[in-house]
Phi, psi and omega in degrees: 000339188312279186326314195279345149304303178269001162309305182319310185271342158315314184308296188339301185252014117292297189286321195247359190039062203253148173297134177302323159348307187266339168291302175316321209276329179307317184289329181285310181291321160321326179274329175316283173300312196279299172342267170332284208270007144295001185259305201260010166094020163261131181257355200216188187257354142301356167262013171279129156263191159307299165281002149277358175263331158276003195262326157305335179275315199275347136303317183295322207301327188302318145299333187133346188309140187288164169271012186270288186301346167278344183290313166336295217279322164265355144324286186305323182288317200299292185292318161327278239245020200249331160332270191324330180274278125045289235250331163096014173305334188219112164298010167199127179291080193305347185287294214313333178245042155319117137286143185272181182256130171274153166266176160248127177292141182260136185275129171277200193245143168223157214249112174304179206262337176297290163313324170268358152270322203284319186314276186332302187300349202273321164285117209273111178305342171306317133340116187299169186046005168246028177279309204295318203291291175326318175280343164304282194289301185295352182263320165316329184265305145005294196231343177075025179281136195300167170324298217289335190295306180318276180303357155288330206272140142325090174319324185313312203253027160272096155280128199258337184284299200263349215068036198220121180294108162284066164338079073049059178256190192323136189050039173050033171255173212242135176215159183252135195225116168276133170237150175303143207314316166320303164343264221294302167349292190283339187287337197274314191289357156323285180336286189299307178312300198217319184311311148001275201315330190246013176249128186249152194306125172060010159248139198244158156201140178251048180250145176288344182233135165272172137251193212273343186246051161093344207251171177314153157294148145264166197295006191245324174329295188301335168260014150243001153310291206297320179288278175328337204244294200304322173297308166289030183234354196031086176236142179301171217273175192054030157301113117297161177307312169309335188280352191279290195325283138024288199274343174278345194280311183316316195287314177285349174262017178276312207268343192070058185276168187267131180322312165311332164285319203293000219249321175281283187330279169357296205106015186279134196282339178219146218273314166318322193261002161284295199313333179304349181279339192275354135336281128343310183267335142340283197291323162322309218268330132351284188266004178282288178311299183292359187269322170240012181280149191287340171197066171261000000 
């Protein structure tokens, strides 16, 4: 099964342009599957059925696997082996009639508009890094960009004139993302201010946030920038990055933005996975009453 795993994640990352991120998590649930069905003397993927394929979920379940990862996890068969027909490796698809497990969807978590004045307010520009870390936190709340969208992103594609983000996200497609005056304020004196400072001799990087040695944040850096700046802001303990985004979608549909922009800000490619926001904004509307209604 090994070739036809990486012809599939080759497939991934050319035809589908998919995140190396996301190519890993395929190969884990995939080596996964080949692992099992080598125990059990199946070598190749025509010798899989249907019920070998529920007798593998239902091992992972046996280990422990959450049902949110398992719904991944028949995701990730669903697509390998529908791959597989498609290619002409197999004449008939043992995944397609695989059921997922339902969830309960989990509400994330968010940072009140208070709370996220206070991080901000909190950081003294004076501080070496700390013009970067500020234009870091105001553009995560500012635009609502993932971790990797952030370390990624490019000065080239910051217009400064209009406010306006050029994006790269999931599936290399590209969106325009306007941010607030707070933002482009920190982001510009970052520039002017420090960055200058961080860029070293005979090394160039167009990336907008550095590090002390010149080179990109990486994704793990940037969530102890965000754990660190939160602590000193005496914010409770288990702040991330991701907890901003959370908190930029919230606020705007607190604010009454129309679900269809946050969904375009976002990236989201469908619209169900916006909607989790509309919950949230419930429950904001829930405790609005009851805090101010003569009998709530």
């Amino acid at each position: 099964m090994e070739p036809l795993i990486d012809s599939f994640i080759l497939f991934l990352a050319t035809e589908r342009g998919l995140s190396p991120a996301y190519q890993s998590s395929v190969r884990q649930s995939l080596d996964a599957l080949a692992t099992w069905a080598a125990g059990k003397k199946l070598t190749h993927a025509r010798d899989l059925g249907t019920d070998d394929l529920s007798a593998f979920l239902s091992q992972r379940r046996k280990e422990g696997l959450s049902p949110s990862s398992q719904r991944i996890l028949v995701v990730h068969l669903k697509i390998f082996f529908r791959f597989l027909v498609s290619r002409r490796h197999l004449e008939h698809d043992p995944a397609e009639p695989l059921l997922a497990p339902k969830t309960t969807a989990k509400l994330p978590d968010t940072l009140s508009a208070a709370h996220v004045a206070k991080l901000l307010a909190s950081i003294n520009r004076d501080h070496f890094l700390a013009r970067r870390d500020l234009a870091i936190l105001e553009l995560f709340y500012s635009s609502g960009l993932r971790l990797s969208e952030l370390c990624q992103f490019r000065f080239e594609n910051y217009d400064e004139e209009d406010g306006i983000l050029r994006v790269t996200g999931k599936g290399n497609k590209t969106r325009l993302v306007p941010i607030g005056r707070k933002a482009i304020d920190a982001i510009n004196d970052y520039l002017r201010n420090e960055r200058p400072s961080l860029v070293k001799s005979g090394k160039t990087s167009s990336h907008l946030f550095l590090s002390v040695r010149g080179g990109p944040l990486s994704p793990d850096r940037v969530r102890q920038i965000v754990k660190k700046r939160a602590e000193a802001a005496g914010l409770p303990p288990g702040i991330y990055p991701h907890l901003l985004r959370h908190s930029f979608a919230t606020h705007l549909l607190e604010g009454g933005a129309d679900l269809r922009v946050i969904q375009e800000l976002l990236g989201h490619a469908d619209i169900s996975t916006t909607q989790i926001y509309t919950h949230l904004d419930q429950k904001h509307l829930i405790e609005t009453h009851r805090s101010f209604h003569p009998r709530g």
